[in-house]
Each structure stands twice: as structure tokens, then as C-alpha cells.
N, C-alpha and C positions, 0 to 999 in steps of 0.2 A: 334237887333230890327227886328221883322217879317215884311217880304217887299212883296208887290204883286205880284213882281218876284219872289220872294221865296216859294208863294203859288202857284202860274201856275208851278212853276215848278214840284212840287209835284204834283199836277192835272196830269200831263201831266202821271205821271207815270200807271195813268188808265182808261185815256179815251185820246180820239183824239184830237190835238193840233187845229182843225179845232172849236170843241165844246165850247172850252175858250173863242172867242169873245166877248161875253155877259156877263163873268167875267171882261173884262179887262175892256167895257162899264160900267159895275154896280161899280167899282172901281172910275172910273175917275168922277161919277155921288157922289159916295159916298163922293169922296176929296173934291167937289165943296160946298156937302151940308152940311157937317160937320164941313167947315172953319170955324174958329172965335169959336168954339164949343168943350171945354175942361172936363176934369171927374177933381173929386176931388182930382188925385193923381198930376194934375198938366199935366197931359199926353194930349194930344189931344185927340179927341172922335174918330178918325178917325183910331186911333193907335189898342184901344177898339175893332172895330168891325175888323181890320185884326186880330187878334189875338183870337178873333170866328172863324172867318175863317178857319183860323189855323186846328184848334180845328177838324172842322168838314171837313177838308182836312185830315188831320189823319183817322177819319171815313172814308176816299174814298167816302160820297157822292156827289149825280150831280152837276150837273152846276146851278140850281135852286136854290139849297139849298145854296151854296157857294155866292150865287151872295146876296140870302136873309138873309147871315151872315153878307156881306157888309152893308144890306141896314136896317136890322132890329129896327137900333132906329132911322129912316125917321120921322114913322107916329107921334112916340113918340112927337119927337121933330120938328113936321112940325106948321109951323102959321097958314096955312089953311088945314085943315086935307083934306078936300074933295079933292082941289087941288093938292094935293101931291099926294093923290092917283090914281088920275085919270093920272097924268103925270107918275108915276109907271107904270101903267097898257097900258097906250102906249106905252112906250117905252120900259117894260122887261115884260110883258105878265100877264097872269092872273093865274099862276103858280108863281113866285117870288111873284108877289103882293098878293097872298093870307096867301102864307107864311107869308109873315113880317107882313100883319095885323093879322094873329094868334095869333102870337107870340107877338104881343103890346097887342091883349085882354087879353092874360095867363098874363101879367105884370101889367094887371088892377085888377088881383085877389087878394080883401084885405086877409091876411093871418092873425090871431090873436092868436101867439103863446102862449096866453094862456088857449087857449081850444086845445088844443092838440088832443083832440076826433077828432074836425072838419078833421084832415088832411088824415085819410082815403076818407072823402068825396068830398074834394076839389081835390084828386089825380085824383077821378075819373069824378067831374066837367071837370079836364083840359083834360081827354082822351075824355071826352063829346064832348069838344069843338073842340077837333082835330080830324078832320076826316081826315088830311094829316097826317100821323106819325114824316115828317121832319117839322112840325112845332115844336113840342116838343123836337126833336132833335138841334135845333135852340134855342130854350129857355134854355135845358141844358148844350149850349157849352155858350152862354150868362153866366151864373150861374157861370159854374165852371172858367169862369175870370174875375167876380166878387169877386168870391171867392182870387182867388189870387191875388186878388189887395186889401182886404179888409182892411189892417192896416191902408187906408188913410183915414178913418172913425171913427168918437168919437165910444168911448167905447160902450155906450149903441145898438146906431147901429149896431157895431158889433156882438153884443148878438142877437138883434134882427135878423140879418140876419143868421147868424149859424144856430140858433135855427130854423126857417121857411126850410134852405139847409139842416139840420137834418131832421125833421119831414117831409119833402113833397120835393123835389128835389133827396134827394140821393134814398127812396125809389122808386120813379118814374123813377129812370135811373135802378134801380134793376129791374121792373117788364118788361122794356123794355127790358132785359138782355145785358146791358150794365155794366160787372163787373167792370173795370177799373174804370170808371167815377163814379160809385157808393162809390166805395174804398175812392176814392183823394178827392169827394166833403164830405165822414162822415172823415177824415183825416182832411182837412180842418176845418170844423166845427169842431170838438172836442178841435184843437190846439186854438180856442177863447174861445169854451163852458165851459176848464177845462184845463187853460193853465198852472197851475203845474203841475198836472197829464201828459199831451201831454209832458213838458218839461223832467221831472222826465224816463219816457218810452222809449221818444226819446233817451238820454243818453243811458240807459242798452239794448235797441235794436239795435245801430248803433255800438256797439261792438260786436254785433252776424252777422251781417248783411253779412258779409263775408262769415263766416265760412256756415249760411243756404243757402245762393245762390249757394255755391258750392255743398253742402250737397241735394239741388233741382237737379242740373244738374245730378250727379253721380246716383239719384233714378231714373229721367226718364229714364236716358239712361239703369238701369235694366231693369224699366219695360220695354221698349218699346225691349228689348232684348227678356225678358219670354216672353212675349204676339207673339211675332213671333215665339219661337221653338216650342208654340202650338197649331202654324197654326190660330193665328189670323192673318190677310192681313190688312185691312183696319181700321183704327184707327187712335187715337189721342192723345198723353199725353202730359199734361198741370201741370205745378206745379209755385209756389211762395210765397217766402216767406208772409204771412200773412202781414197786415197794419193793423197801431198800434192802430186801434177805435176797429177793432173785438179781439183783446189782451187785450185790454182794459174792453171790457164788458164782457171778461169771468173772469177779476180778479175781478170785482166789483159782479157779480152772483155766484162766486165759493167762494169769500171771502180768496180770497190765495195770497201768495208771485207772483211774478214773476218769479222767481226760478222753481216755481210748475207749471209753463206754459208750458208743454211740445211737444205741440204741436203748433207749432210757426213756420209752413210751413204748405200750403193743394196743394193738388193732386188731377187733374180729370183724368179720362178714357173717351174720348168718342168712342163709337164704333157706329155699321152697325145696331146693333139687340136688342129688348129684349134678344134671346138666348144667344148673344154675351156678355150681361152685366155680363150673371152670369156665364161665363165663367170666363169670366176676373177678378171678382170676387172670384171665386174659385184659380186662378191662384194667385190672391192677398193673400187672407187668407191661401194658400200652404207658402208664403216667411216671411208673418210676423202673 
């Protein structure tokens, strides 16, 4: 179970141990006000927002942000909205407090997954509304442990929230270019939205799984070999195995076996330059 020692201690690895005070205050503030205050899996509410935290302790963001992971379902669940907020704003400043009230307005946005149109424009409602970037950042570490807590919820719920984490959450952790998170919340979602499909995948993927992680390590380490004998310097290679939503929408688009997937790892270059792409590039298309 994630402890707030266990997130200071991570904090610590990159910023100053002096900086943390205001986490360990929004902490002891959060345990007081979230007593007596449980989620539907039975867990304490208190359990919920360290495990945001978490989340956006992994990100390495500030102390703001971290402290607005603790506190972000305050306003949600305060008796007197004004009064909570005003005692927020004395006591952790008008940076945490703006946070956490973002991040409850983005939670008031009705979603109605069945105009599916609306969610290009509600993406861009919620960038509207955030003129702090770590507000959204906040709302998407919220999300994706929702997401992984979502079995404790009737059926339909569950559809219903996939489906809203599909259409408007995963693409909006994409345009932030947040790849990982984008990955794990359409992964999530697909394993309610089309749970024989995700079950069916998972099986004939988790028997490859080995063999392509190794099969990633052994290409970066060529490329990042060629790309220096020709006097590339400065660079990046990035590879892993692909997650089983984007496997998934290429057998349902291509209409094939699994078998005929053969592309079932992807590979970045980043480099310095335009010049440098199409080097790297020619360097690429010279080995395969």
C-alpha cells in the first residue's frame, strides 16, 4: 500500500527535501478531511488520492501539484464549498487551490458517450478551462486510478466510464504527449469496452511478450551502435513492445489473424535536427 513516506521519498529524488513541507502539511490536512470518507471498493478515500499522487510523483512534478493530488477531491466533497476553499487558500496558497478547483470544474463536465462527436469538443472545453497545464495533469492521474479500481462498479458504469476514458481522457493524455498514460488508460478501457477480445489478446500476447522485449533491447542497442559509426552524437532510442488497444485496432481495420500482426513492437529516433532525421533515416532504410 502507497504511504506518504513512500512518496516524499520519491519527491526527494528531485527536488530539495526542504521543498516537501507543504506536502507533508497537505497530507496530514488530507487524512483529517477525508476520515469517515470511503470509495466504493471499500478502500478509504484517503488511500485514492495517495495513489494520484503516486501517479504524478512518477511525473516528477512540483510540490503544487503533488500537494493538489492529496487535496483534489476537498471541494468535491466539502459541506460548505466556499469555506473549504477559503481555508485551502490560507493555508496552501492560490496555486494548490486553483489546482484542485480545476480539476473539480473538469469533474463537473457532463460527458454523454453517446454523441461521441461532442468529445473532440469537450477536449478542447477542458484545455479552455485550463489555463494551468497541472490541472489536467491532476485530472489524468485521478482517471487513470479510477481506472484501475474500476471492477468495484456495476456493469453499466463500467461501460460508461471506459467509454468517456476512450473517447476524451486517453486522447487528451495523447495530445499532451503523455504516451505511457495514454497506452494504460485505452488498455484499460478496451479490457471493459470488449472484454473477450482484451482476454482472447492478452493470452497470445503474453506468450510473445518475452521473446519482443528482448527482440526491443537487441534493435536499440544496433541502432544506437549505427547512428554513432555515422557520427550521430546526440540522440535518443526509444523502443517497446506495442499495448494490446493499438494490436487490437489494427486487426479490427486490417481484418486479419493475429498471426499477420507483424508489427508488434514500435521504435523512436529522436535526434538534434531536421538534418539529422533524414539521416537517421537513411541510416535506417540502409539495415532494413
Amino acid at each position: 500500500m502507497v504511504t506518504i513516506e513512500a512518496i516524499l521519498e520519491q519527491a526527494k529524488g528531485y527536488m530539495p527535501e526542504e521543498d516537501l513541507v507543504l506536502l507533508t502539511k497537505a497530507h496530514a490536512f488530507a487524512e483529517e478531511f477525508y476520515s469517515g470518507k470511503h470509495r466504493l471498493s471499500g478502500r478509504p478515500y484517503l488511500y485514492h488520492a495517495l495513489m494520484v499522487t503516486e501517479i504524478l510523483a512518477t511525473m516528477r512534478l512540483d510540490v503544487p501539484t503533488l500537494c493538489a493530488g492529496l487535496l483534489h477531491g476537498v471541494l468535491k466533497k466539502a459541506d460548505d464549498l466556499k469555506e473549504t476553499e477559503k481555508t485551502l487558500r490560507t493555508t496552501f496558497g492560490n496555486d494548490v487551490t486553483n489546482i484542485v478547483k480545476g480539476a473539480t470544474k473538469i469533474t463537473d463536465v457532463q460527458f454523454n458517450s453517446r454523441l461521441a462527436y461532442q468529445a473532440e469538443n469537450i477536449r478542447k472545453l477542458l484545455l479552455a478551462m485550463s489555463s494551468d497545464i497541472r490541472v489536467l495533469l491532476v485530472k489524468l492521474a485521478d482517471r487513470l486510478h479510477d481506472m484501475q479500481s474500476l471492477q468495484h462498479v456495476a456493469r453499466e458504469k463500467q461501460l460508461e466510464f471506459a467509454q468517456e476514458t476512450m473517447e476524451l481522457y486517453a486522447p487528451l493524455a495523447s495530445r499532451l504527449g503523455i504516451d505511457w498514460l495514454k497506452r494504460e488508460l485505452e488498455d484499460l478501457s478496451f479490457s471493459y469496452l470488449h472484454p473477450e477480445e482484451y482476454q482472447d489478446l492478452a493470452a497470445k500476447i503474453h506468450t510473445s511478450l518475452a521473446d519482443r522485449e528482448t527482440y526491443v533491447d537487441e534493435v536499440k542497442a544496433l541502432l544506437s551502435q549505427k547512428l554513432t559509426e555515422h557520427g550521430l552524437k546526440r540522440f535518443r532510442v526509444l523502443g517497446r513492445p506495442k499495448h494490446l488497444y493499438s494490436i487490437y485496432k489494427k486487426l479490427v481495420a486490417q481484418n486479419i489473424p493475429f498471426e499477420k500482426v507483424y508489427d508488434k513492437v514500435a521504435f523512436r529516433i529522436i535526434v538534434s535536427s531536421v538534418k539529422e532525421c533524414y539521416e537517421a533515416l537513411g541510416i535506417i532504410h540502409s539495415l532494413w
